[in-house]
C-alpha positions as CSV (number, residue, x, y, z in Angstrom):
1,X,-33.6,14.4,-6.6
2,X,-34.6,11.8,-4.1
3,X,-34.3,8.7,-6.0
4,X,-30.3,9.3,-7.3
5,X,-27.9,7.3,-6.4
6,X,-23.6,8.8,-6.2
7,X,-21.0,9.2,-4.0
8,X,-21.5,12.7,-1.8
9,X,-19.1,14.9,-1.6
10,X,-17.9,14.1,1.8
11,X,-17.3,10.7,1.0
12,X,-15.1,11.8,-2.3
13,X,-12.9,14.1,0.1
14,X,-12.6,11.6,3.0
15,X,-11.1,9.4,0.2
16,X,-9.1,11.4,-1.4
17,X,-7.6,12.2,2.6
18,X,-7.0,8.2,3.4
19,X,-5.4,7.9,-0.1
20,X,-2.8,11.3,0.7
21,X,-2.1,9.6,4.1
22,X,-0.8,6.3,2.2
23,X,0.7,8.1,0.1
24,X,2.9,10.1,2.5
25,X,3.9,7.1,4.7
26,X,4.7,4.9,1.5
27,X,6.8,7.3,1.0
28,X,8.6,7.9,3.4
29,X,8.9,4.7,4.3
30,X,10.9,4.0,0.9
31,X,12.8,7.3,1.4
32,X,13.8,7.2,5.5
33,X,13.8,3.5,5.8
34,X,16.6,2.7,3.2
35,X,14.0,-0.2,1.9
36,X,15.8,-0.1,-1.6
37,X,19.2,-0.6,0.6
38,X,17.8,-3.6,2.8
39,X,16.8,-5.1,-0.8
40,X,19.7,-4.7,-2.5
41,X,21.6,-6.6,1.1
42,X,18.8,-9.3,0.7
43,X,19.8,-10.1,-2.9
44,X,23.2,-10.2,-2.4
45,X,22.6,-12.8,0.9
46,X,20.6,-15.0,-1.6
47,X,23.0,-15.1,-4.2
48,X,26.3,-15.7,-2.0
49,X,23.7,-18.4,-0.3
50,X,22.6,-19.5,-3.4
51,X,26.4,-20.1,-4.4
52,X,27.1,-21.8,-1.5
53,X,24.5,-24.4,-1.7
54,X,24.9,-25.2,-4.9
55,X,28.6,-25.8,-4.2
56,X,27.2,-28.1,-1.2
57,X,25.2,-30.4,-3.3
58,X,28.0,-30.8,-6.5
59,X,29.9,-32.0,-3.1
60,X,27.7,-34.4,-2.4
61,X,26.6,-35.4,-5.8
62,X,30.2,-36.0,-6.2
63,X,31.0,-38.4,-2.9
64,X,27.2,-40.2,-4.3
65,X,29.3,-40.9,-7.6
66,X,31.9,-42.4,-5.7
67,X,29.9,-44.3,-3.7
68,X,27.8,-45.6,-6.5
69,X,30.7,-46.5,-8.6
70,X,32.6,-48.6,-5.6
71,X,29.3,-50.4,-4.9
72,X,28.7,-51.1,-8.7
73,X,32.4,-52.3,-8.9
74,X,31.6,-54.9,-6.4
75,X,28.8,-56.9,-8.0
């Protein structure tokens, strides 16, 4: 019995504990810390940001047009 090789029993149920502990705070972390509600508010930001810039650069791709098209006028 010597020469086998496993996991004991003690080690199995300390694991089992550290993996219940996780579990618990994961939990209620997700459940008390209104983490689905701060990620829902962080997608909305990014879209209305989102939105934003891309309204920004058809601005400036627009005043680049017209500053392309005078300066190609003049040649």
């Amino acid at each position: 019995m010597k020469g086998q090789k496993g996991i004991t029993l003690v080690a199995l149920i300390i694991t089992i504990i550290v993996l219940l502990i996780l579990a618990i705070v994961t939990i209620s972390a997700v459940s008390e810390g209104n983490l689905f509600n701060h990620a829902n508010n962080a997608a909305t930001k990014y879209v209305e940001e989102a939105a934003k810039e891309e309204q920004f650069l058809r601005t400036q791709e627009a005043r680049m047009d017209e500053y392309a098209a005078k300066y190609q006028g003049n040649s």
